[in-house]
N, C-alpha and C positions, 0 to 999 in steps of 0.2 A: 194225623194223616199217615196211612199207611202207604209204601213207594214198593211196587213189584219190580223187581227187577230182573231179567232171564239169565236162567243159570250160563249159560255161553257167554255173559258179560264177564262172569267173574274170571273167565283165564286172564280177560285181557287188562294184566298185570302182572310184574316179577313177581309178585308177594305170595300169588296165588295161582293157580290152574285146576283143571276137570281133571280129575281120574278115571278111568272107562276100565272097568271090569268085568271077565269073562268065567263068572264063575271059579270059587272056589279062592277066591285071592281076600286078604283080611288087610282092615284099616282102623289102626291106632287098635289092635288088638282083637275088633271083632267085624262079622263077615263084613265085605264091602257089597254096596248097591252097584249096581251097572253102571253109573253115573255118580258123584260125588263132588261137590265141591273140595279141593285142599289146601289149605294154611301151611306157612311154615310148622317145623315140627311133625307133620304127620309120618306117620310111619306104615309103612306098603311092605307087604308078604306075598309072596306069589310062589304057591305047591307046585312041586314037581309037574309040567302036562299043563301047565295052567300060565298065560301075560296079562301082561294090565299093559296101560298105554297113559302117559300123562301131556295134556295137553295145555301147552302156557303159552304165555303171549310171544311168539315166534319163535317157538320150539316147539318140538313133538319128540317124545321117550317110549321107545320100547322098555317094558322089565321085564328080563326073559322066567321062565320058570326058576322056582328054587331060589329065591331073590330075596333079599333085605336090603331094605333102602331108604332112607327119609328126607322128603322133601323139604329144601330151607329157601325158598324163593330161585336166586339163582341158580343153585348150587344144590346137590346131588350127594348124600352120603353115602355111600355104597358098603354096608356091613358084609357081605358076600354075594355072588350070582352075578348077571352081567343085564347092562346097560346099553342100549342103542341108541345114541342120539341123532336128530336132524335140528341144528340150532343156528338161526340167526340173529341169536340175545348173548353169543359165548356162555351159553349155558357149561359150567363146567363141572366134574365132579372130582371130589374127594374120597380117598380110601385111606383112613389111617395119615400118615403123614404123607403124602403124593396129594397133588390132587391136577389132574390133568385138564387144561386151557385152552379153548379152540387161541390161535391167534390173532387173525381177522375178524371184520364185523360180518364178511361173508356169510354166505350161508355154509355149513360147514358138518360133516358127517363123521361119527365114527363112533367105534364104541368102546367099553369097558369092563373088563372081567375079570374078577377078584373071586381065584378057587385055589383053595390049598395054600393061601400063602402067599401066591402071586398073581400081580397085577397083569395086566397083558392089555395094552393100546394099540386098535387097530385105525387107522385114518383111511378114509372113504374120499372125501373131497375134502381139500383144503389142508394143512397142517394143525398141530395140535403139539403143547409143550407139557410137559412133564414136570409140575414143579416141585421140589422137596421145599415144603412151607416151616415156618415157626423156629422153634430151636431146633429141628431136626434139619435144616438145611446144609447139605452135604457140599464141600465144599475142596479144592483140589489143595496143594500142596502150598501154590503158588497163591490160591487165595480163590482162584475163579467159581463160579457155582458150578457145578454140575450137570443143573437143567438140562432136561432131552428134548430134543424137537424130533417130533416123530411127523414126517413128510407126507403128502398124497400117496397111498398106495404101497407104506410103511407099516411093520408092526414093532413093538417092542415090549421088552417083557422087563419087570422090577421086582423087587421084592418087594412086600408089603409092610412089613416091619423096620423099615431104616429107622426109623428115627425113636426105636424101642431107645430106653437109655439103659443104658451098662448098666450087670450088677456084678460087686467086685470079681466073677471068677469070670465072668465074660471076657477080661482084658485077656487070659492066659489065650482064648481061642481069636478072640478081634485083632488083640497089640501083636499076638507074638511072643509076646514076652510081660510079666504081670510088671515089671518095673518101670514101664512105659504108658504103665493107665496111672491117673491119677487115684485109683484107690491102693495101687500097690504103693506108691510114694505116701501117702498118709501112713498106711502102715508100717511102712518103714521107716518113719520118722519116728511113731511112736513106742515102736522096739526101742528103735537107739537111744532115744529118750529115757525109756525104763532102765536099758542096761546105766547108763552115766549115773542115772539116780542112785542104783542098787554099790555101784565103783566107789560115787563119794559123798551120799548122803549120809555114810556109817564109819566114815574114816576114825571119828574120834571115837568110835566104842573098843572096849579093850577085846585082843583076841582071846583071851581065856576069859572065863566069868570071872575069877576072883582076881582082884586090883594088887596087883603086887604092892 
């Protein structure tokens, strides 16, 4: 038995939603239909002059031109280009280590734009939080997170790369100072080290060749 089912059923679930495109915009690499069902994973391009629109079960996405983005059910990967959301599922997205949270089950507006490096959250209706996820989670002196709540009617701008991890000469521009990152203290353990070996691993050898 064969069961039909209407492609308008399939948004209505986190897993999946309708893609609607407007010409010229590419899915999972090649052209997209005006209509599309989409699975986690899929991945949306949209050229310069060119939106698509993703529609899931109680939310709707604008993707502006110029846009890389992959769909993962709730959540939003945003490679570059910007995002408009109207969500009442806290559909949230992700850039890199950020990934920004409606907070309410409200219905909740705003968008996301990731060009050049930085993020930029703009809130529409409702609030919206800024989390720095995973090990990248940036944290104050005292211990507290960081997290930003960006308000109704708020913008804020991030970097996109917080949570790049150091590599040893990054400490000289991040610390201040290289002896303050933990790869400058490695290294200088293992100087000191070499010099103590070189002091008295050769005490007992004589100082001229011939042994008096």
């Amino acid at each position: 038995m064969i069961v039909v089912v209407p492609v308008s059923i399939l948004a209505q679930s986190t897993d999946r939603a309708m893609l609607h495109s407007f010409g010229g915009v590419w899915l999972n690499g090649n052209p997209a239909p005006e209509s599309s069902a989409i699975f986690p994973d899929a991945l949306i391009q949209t050229p310069k002059e060119h939106v698509a629109t993703i529609d899931a079960d109680g939310s709707a996405v604008t993707v502006q031109p110029d846009t890389i983005v992959q769909f993962e059910g709730d959540e939003l990967v945003l490679d570059h280009g910007g995002l408009q959301l109207n969500t009442a599922r806290k559909m949230r997205v992700r850039v890199n280590c950020l990934t920004v949270i409606p907070i309410t089950e409200d219905r909740t507006q705003y968008d996301v734009t990731d060009v050049d490096g930085k993020v930029k959250v703009v809130a529409y209706k409702n609030d919206v939080k800024i989390h720095y996820q995973g090990g990248g989670t940036r944290k104050t002196k005292l211990g507290a997170s960081t997290d930003v709540i960006v308000r109704e009617g708020e913008r804020a701008t991030r970097d996109e790369h917080c949570a790049a991890p150091a590599r040893p000469l990054d400490g000289i521009v991040a610390d201040g100072a290289i002896l303050n990152n933990p790869w400058g203290i490695g290294a200088g353990v293992v100087v000191v080290g070499v010099l103590a070996c070189l002091g008295l691993c050769h005490v007992d050898d004589p100082i001229s060749p011939a042994k008096p």
